[in-house]
N, C-alpha and C positions, 0 to 999 in steps of 0.2 A: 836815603838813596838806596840803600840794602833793600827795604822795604818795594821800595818801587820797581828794584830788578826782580825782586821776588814774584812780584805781582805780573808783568812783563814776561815771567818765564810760564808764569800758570798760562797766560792767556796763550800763549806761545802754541801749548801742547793739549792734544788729545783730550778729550774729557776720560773715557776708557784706559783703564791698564794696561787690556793688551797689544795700545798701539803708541807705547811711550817713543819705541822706535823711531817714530813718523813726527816729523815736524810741521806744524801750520806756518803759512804762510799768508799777508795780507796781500788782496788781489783786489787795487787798484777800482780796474773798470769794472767790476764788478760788486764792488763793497762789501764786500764778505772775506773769512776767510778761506783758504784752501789748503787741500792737502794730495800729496803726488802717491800712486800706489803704481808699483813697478811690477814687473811680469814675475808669478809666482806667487805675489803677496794679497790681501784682502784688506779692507775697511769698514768699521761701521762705525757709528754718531747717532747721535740725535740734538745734533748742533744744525742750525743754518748755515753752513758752505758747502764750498766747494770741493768736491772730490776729481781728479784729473787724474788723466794716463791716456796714453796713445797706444793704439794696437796693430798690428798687422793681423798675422794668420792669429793672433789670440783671440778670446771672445771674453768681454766684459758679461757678466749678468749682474746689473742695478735691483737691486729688492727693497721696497720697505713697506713698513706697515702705516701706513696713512692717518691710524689712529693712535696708533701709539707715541708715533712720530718719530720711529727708532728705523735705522734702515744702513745699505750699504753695499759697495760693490766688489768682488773679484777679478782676476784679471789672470790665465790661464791659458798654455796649450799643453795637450796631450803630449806626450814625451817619447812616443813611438810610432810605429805603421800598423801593431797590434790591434786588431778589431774586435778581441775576442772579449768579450764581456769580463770575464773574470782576467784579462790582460792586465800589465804594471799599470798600460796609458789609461784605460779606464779608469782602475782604482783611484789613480792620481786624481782624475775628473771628477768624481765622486768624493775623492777630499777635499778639493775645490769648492766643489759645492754645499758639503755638510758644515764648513768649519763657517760660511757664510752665513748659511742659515741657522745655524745652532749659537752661535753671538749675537745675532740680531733676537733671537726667542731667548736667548741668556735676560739681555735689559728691555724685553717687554713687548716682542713682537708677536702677534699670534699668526701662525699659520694660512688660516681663512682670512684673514685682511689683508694679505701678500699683492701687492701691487710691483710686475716682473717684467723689467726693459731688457731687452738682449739689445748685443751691438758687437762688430768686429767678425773674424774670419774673410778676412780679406784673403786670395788665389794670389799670394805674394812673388807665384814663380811662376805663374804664366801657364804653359801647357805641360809643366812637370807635376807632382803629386801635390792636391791640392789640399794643404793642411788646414787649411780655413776650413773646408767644408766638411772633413771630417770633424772641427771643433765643432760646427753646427749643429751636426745630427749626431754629434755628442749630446749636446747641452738638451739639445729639444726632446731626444729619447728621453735622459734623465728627467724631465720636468713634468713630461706625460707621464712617466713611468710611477710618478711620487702625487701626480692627480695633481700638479699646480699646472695654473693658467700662465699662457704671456700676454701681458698688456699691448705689450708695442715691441718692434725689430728695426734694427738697421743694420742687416747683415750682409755678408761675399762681396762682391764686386774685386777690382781690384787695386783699392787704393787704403794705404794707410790712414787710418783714423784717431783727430787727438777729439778724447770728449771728458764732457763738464756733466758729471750730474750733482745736484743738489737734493737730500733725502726731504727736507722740510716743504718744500714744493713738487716735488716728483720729475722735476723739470729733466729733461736728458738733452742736454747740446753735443749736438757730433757736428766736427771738421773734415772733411774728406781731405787727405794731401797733396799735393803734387806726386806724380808716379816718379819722380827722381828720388823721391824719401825711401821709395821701395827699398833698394840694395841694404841702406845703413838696419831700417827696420829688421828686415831680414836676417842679415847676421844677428843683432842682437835676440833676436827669436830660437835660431838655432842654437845661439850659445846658451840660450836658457833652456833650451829642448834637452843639450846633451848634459846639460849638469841634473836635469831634472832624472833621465835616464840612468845617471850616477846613484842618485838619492833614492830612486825608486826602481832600483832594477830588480827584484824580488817582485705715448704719445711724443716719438721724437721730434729732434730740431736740428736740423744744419745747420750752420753759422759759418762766418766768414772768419 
C-alpha cells in the first residue's frame, strides 16, 4: 500500500525540480494531466498536459521547442506605469521572460526551434490606464529585441481569459469570459501588481 502511495505521489508531481511547488491534477475531459500557474509564477515540462491560468491585463507567452519537446509558459504583469527601459517594471518583464527561457534551454530546448504563442492583456478597466496594452508592447518589444519570432496571438480586447496550453502538441486553447469576471480579475491583478512593486521596487483556439 506504502508502495502504491508512493507511486501515486510520483505521478502526482512535476517531473522538474523546480516546480515541486505545483501540483498536477487529473483533467477529466481532457485525459491528461494539468497543472495551474498563477500570476507571477512560470512552468516548464516535457510531459503531455495541461498547463492552465486565466489572465486579465496579464499576458501568458507559451514557448517550446517542437523538437526537443521541452517547453512552457509564464504568466506576468508589469508592476508599475514606468516606461523607462531600465524601470523596476521592465526589469521585472525581463525576468519573466529570461527565467522562462533559460529553463526551458536548461532540459533541452534550443533557441532556433522556439515555436512563441502570446495571449492575454485584456483593457480590464475600460477607458482608464490600459495595463494590458502596455504588457503587449512589453512582451513584443522584448522578443524583437532578442530576434525571436511569434507564431500565433490572442491578445487586448476586453475580456478575461482562461487558457489550456499543451507543450507536446503546441496546442493553445483560450476562453474569452464573461465581462462580469472582470472586477474579481482585476483586483486579484492589482493585488499582484502591488506586491510585485514591493519585491521589485529597486496557431490559437477559443473554446467554449
Amino acid at each position: 500500500m506504502a508502495e502504491n502511495d508512493r507511486r501515486a505521489q510520483e505521478r502526482d508531481m512535476p517531473k522538474f525540480r523546480e516546480f515541486s511547488h505545483i501540483r498536477r491534477f487529473w483533467m477529466p475531459q481532457h485525459q491528461r494531466y494539468g497543472v495551474k500557474v498563477v500570476a507571477g509564477d512560470f512552468y516548464v515540462t516535457n510531459q503531455d498536459e495541461m498547463i492552465s491560468t486565466v489572465l486579465g491585463s496579464c499576458v501568458s507567452t507559451c514557448i517550446r521547442d517542437p523538437i526537443a519537446g521541452v517547453g512552457g509558459i509564464n504568466h506576468f504583469i508589469l508592476p508599475d506605469n514606468d516606461c523607462d527601459i531600465l524601470s523596476a517594471s521592465n526589469r521585472y518583464g525581463v525576468f519573466a521572460m529570461e527565467q522562462l527561457i533559460n529553463v526551458i534551454i536548461k532540459y533541452g530546448g534550443d533557441p532556433k526551434n522556439f515555436e512563441i504563442k502570446l495571449t492575454g492583456g485584456g483593457n480590464m478597466m475600460g477607458g482608464m490606464i490600459d495595463i494590458g496594452q502596455r504588457n503587449i508592447e512589453f512582451i513584443k518589444a522584448f522578443l524583437k529585441t532578442e530576434g525571436y519570432k511569434i507564431t500565433s496571438e490572442d491578445l487586448g480586447g476586453y475580456q478575461p481569459r482562461k487558457i489550456l496550453y499543451n507543450v507536446a502538441t503546441g496546442r493553445l486553447l483560450v476562453h474569452k469570459l464573461q465581462s462580469q469576471h472582470n472586477e474579481r480579475y482585476l483586483a486579484l491583478e492589482l493585488q499582484e501588481q502591488q506586491r510585485k512593486q514591493q519585491v521589485h521596487c529597486d496557431d490559437v483556439e477559443l473554446f467554449d
